[in-house]
C-alpha positions in Angstrom: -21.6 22.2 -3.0 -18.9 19.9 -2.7 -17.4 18.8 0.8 -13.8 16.8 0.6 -12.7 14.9 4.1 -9.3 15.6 5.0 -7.3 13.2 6.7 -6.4 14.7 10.8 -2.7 12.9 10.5 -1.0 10.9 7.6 -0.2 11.4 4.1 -2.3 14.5 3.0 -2.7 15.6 6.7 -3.5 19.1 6.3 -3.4 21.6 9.7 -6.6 23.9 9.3 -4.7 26.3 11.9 -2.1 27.0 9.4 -4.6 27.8 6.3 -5.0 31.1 5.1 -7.8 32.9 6.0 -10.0 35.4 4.1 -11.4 38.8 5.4 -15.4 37.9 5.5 -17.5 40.6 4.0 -20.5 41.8 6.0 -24.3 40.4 5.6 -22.9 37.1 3.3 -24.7 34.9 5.6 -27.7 35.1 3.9 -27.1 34.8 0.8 -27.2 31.5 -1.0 -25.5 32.2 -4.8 -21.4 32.5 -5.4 -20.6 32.5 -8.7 -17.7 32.9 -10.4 -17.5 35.3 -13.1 -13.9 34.9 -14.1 -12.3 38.0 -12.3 -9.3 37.1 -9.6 -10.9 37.8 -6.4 -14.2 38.8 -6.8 -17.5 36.8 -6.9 -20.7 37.8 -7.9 -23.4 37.1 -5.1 -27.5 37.1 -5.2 -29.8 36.6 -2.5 -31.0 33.1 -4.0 -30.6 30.8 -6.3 -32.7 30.4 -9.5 -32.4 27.2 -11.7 -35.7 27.9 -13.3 -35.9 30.8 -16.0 -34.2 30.4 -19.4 -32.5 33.5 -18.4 -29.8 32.0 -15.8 -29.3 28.8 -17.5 -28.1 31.1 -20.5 -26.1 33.3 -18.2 -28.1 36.4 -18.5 -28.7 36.8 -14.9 -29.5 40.0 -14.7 -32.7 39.3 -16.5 -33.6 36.4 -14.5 -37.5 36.1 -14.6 -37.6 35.9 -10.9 -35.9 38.7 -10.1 -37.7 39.8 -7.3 -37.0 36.7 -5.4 -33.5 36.1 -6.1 -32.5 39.9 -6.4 -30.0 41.5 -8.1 -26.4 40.3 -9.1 -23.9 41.8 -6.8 -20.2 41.7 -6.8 -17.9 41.0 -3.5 -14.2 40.9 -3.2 -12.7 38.2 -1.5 -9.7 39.6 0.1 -6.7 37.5 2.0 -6.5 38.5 5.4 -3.2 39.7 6.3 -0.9 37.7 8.8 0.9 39.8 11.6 4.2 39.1 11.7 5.2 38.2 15.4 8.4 39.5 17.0 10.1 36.1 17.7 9.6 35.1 14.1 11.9 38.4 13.0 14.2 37.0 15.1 14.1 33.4 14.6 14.0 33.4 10.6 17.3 35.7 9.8 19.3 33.1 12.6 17.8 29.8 10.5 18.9 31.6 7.3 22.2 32.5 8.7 22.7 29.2 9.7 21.7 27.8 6.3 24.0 29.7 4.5 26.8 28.8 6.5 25.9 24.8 5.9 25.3 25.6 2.5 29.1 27.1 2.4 30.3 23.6 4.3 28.5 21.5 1.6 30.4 19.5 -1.0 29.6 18.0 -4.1 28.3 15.0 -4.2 26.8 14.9 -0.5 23.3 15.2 0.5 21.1 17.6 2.2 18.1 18.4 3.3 16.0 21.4 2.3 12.9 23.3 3.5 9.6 23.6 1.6 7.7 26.5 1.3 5.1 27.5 4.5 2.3 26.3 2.8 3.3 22.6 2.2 2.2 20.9 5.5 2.6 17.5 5.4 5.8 17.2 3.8 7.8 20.1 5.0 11.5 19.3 3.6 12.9 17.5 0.6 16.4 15.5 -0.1 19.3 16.7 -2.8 22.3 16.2 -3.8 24.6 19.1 -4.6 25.8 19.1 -7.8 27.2 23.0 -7.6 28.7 24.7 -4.6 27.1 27.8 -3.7 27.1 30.4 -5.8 25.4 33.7 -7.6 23.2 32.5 -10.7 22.6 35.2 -13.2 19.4 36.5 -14.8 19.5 34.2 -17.4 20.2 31.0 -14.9 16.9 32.4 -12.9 15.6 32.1 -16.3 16.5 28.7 -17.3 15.8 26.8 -13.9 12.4 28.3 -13.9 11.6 26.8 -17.1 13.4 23.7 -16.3 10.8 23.7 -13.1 7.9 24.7 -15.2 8.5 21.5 -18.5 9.0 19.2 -15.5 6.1 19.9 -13.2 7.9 20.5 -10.3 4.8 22.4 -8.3 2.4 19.7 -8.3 5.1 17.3 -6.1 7.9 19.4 -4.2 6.9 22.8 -3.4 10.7 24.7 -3.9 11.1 28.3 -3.6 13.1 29.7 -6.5 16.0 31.7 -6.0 16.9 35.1 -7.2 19.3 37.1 -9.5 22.3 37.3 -7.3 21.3 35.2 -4.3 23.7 32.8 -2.9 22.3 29.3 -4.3 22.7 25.4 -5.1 22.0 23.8 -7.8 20.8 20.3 -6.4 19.5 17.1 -8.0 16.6 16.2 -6.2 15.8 13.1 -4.8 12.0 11.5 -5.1 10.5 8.9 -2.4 8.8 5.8 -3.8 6.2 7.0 -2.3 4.9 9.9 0.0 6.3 9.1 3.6 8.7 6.5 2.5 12.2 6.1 3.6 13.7 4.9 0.4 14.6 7.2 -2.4 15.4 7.1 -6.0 17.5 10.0 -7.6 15.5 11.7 -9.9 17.2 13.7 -13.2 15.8 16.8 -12.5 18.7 19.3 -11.5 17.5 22.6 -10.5 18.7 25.6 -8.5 17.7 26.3 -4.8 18.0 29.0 -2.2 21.2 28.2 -0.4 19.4 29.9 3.0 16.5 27.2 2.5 19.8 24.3 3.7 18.5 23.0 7.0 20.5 19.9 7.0 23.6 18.4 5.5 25.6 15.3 5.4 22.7 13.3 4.9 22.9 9.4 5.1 21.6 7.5 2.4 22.8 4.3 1.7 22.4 2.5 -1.7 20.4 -1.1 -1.7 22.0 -3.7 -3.2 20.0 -5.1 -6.0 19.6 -8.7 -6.5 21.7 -10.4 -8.4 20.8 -11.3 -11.8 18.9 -14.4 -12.6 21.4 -18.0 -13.8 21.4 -19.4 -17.2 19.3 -22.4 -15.6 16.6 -19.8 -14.3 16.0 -18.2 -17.2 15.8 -21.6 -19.1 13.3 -22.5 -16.7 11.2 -19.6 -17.0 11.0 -19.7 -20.7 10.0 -23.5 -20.1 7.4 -22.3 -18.0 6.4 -19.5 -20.6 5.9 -21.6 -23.2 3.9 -24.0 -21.4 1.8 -21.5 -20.6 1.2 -19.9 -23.9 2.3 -22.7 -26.2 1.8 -20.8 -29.5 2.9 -17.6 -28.4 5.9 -16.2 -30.4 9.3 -15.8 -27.8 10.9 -13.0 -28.5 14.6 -12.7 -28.3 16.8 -10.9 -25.4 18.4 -9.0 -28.2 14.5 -7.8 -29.2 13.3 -6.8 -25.6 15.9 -5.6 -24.0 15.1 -5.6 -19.7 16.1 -1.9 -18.8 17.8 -2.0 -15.1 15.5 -0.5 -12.7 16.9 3.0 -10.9 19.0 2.4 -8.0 17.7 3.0 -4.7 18.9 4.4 -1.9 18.0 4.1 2.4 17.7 7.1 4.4 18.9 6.6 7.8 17.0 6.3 10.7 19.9 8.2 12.9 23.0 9.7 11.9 26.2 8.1 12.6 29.6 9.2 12.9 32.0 8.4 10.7 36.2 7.4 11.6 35.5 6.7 14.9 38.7 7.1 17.2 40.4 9.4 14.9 40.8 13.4 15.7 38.7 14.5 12.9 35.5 12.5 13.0 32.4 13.6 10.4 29.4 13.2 11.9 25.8 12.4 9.5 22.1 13.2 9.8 19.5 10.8 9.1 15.5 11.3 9.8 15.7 11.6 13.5 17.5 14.8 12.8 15.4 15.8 10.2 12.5 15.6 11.9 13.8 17.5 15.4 14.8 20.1 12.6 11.4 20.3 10.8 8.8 18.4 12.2 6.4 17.4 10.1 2.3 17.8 10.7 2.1 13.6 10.6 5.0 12.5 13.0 4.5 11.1 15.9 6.7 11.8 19.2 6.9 9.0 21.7 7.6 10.6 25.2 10.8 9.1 26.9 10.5 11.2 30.6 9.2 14.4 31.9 11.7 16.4 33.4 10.8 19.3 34.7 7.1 21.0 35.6 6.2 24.9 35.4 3.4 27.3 35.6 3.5 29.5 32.5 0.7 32.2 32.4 -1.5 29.9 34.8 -1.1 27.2 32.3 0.7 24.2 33.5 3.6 22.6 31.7 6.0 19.9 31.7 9.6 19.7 30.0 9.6 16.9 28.3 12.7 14.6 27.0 11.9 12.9 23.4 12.1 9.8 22.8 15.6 9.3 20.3 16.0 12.6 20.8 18.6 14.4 22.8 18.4 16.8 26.1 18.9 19.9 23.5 15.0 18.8 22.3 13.2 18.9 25.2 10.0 20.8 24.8 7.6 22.7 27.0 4.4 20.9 26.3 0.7 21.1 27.8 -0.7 17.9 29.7 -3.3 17.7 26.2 0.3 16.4 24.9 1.1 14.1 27.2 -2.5 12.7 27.4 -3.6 9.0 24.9 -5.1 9.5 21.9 -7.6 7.1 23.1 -8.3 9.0 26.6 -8.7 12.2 25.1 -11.7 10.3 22.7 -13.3 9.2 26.0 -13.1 12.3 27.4 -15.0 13.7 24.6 -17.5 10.6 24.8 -17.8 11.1 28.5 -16.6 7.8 29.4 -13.2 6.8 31.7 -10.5 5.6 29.9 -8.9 2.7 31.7 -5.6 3.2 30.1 -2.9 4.9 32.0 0.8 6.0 30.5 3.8 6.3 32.7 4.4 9.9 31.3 1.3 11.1 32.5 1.8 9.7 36.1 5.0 11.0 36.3 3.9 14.6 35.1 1.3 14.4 38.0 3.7 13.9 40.7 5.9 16.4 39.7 3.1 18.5 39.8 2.5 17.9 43.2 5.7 18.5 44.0 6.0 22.1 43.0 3.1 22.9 44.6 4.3 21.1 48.0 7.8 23.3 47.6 5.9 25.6 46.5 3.5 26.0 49.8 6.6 25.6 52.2 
């Protein structure tokens, strides 16, 4: 059996809540063999395992020697358990896809945007592209071609895109790549493919390009060819026109908050950077700094604060649990059975508005 530690938060930070699950079958408890025999969704199953006869380490295990002990090869299937679609999601998923089509109508070539993932990628739940087409209705044969442009450039094993349909309103986007997984810089990568426009959750992005540094002076690269050759005396130099230095990709800054642009003037443009994006789709590693707590509430005997965000504004205040509002490091020492000697001003704050309502609440 093999075991794999998954990291609670970070890059790779994978939410056991949202995993699928799998409809258990009845008396599997006891057994101690799975083995897979090649058929999607089935396993055959004995009672234990033998590693002795010459029977099972040919595969014949139906004629295993110790039979009696082991018993005989079974077969299970493993069946996905099926997830109930709530009321509020009905709702709430035809409005985001409403609203995505209408920024995906809005969105201009060249500009950047943001899109979502599928459900089952966790940790990084939205990507950045830049539109290369307005939307549109691909054909057959465009479904076609962008699946096997996703399929030569192994586009599942880094950004998990849903493809669109025959006649869906789409993008086709060049997608940018981070230099690495929760970085803020981005390169833009040649892949050009075509995305759901109802997937857009959102636009204008801010990226800014880095300068590069300037190239190196006649002097300096005399000097490091000096230096070269005094390292490696007899070592052939070979000539710029013989290695020729390709320039590196440009780069490009995400934002950390949007900004608005023409300041002053009656039209102004407003951009997103990652604060937005992440109020939009937070992600299962970020990390929310509580500013104030506004407001508290019994909800189902439960009590809860409204909490303002921290760069955030009064439209993303939350309804959270005091678990949320409580230190990493307290909850550990509540779990050790210790007192934390930490306090946070949040917390104090959510207690005397507790007391509060219940002092109105007793008038």
């Amino acid at each position: 059996r093999f075991f794999y530690w998954i990291p609670a938060k970070g890059t790779g930070a994978v939410n056991r809540a949202l995993l699928p699950k799998y409809v258990s079958c009845k008396d599997t408890a006891r057994l101690h063999e799975f083995v897979d025999i090649g058929v999607p969704g089935t396993v055959s199953t004995r009672r234990a395992a033998c590693h002795q006869c010459d029977a099972c380490w040919k595969g014949e295990r139906r004629s295993c020697a110790n039979l009696d002990y082991v018993g005989e090869p079974t077969e299970r299937q493993i069946r996905r358990e099926a997830v109930p679609v709530t009321s509020l999601s009905r709702v709430t998923r035809p409005q985001l896809e409403r609203a995505a089509l209408a920024r995906a109508s809005a969105a201009t070539v060249e500009s950047s945007v943001c899109l979502e993932t599928r459900h089952s990628k966790q940790t990084h739940p939205w990507v950045l592209a830049k539109v290369v087409a307005g939307i549109h209705k691909p054909t057959a044969a465009d479904v076609d071609a962008n699946n096997a442009a996703r399929a030569a450039a192994k586009l599942a094993g880094r950004m998990e895109l849903d493809a669109p349909k025959a006649n869906e309103d789409s993008l086709r986007v060049q997608l940018w790549e981070p230099l690495q997984p929760g970085s803020s810089t981005f390169t833009l990568t040649p892949l050009i493919v075509l995305v759901p426009a109802r997937r857009l959750r959102v636009g204008d992005i801010d990226l800014t390009a880095i300068p590069r540094p300037p190239p190196p002076s006649a002097s300096q690269r005399e000097v490091a060819k000096r230096r070269a050759s005094s390292i490696h005396p007899h070592a052939r130099r070979p000539t710029e026109e013989q290695t020729p230095s390709p320039s590196p990709p440009m780069r490009y800054k995400l934002a950390e908050e949007g900004r608005t642009l023409d300041q002053g003037q009656p039209s102004q443009h407003k951009t997103n950077g990652l604060l937005e994006i992440r109020a939009e789709m937070p992600s299962w590693d970020d990390t929310w700094e509580v500013e104030r707590v506004v407001q508290h509430r019994s909800y189902y005997r439960k009590d809860q604060w409204l909490v303002k965000w921290k760069g955030y504004p009064e439209s993303r205040n939350t309804w959270e649990p005091w678990e949320n509002l409580v230190l990493d490091c307290c909850l550990e020492a509540k779990e050790k059975g210790v007192s934390c000697g930490e306090s946070h001003p949040a917390q104090d704050e959510a207690l005397k508005l507790k007391a509060e309502t219940e002092a109105h609440r007793a008038r």
